[in-house]
N, C-alpha and C positions, 0 to 999 in steps of 0.2 A: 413532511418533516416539521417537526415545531419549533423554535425559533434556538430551543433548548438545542437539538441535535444540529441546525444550522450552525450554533457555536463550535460543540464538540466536534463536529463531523463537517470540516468544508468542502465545498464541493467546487474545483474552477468549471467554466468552462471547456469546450474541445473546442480549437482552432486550425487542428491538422485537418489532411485529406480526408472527408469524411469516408468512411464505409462500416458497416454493422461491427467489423471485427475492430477497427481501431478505435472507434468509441466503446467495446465492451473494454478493451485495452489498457484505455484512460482511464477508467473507472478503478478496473484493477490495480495501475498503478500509484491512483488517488490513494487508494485503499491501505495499500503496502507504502506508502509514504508515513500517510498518516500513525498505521501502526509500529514502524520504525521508530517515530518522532516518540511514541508513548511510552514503549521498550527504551530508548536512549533516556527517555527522563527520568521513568524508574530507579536505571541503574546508575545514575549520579545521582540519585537523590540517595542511595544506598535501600530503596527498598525492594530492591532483586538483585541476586549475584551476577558478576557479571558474566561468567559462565554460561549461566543461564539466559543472560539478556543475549547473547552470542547466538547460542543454540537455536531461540527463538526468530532472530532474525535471520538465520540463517534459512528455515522453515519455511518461513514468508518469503523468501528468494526462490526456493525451490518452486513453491507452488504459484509466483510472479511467473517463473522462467516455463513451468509447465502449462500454463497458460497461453502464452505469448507463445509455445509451440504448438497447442492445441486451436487453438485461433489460427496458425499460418500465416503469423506477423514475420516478415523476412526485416534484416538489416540490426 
């Protein structure tokens, strides 16, 4: 990554229980944070409906929650 996408794109650490599924998890959930965070700013700044910014995060839930059942992440 270059220092450019280290800005746009943060990344934390994992500090949970490791195992292959919870750190794919983490990442996932980095992911849909982040693109939450870009959809919400959009739609205050007024350059997407919010309908739309709705619809979209909605999306990104699904395929968070599709994951997290697909992984066999419990709780």
């Amino acid at each position: 990554m270059t220092n450019k996408d280290n800005w746009l794109y943060p990344r934390q650490r994992y500090y949970g229980r490791f195992t292959p599924e919870n750190l794919v998890f983490n990442a996932n959930l980095q992911e849909f944070a982040q693109k939450v965070s870009l959809i919400s700013c959009l739609a205050t700044g007024g350059k997407l409906p919010l309908e739309q910014a709705f619809g979209d995060i909605e999306k990104l839930w699904e395929k968070l929650s599709l994951s997290k059942e697909q992984l066999g992440i419990k709780a």
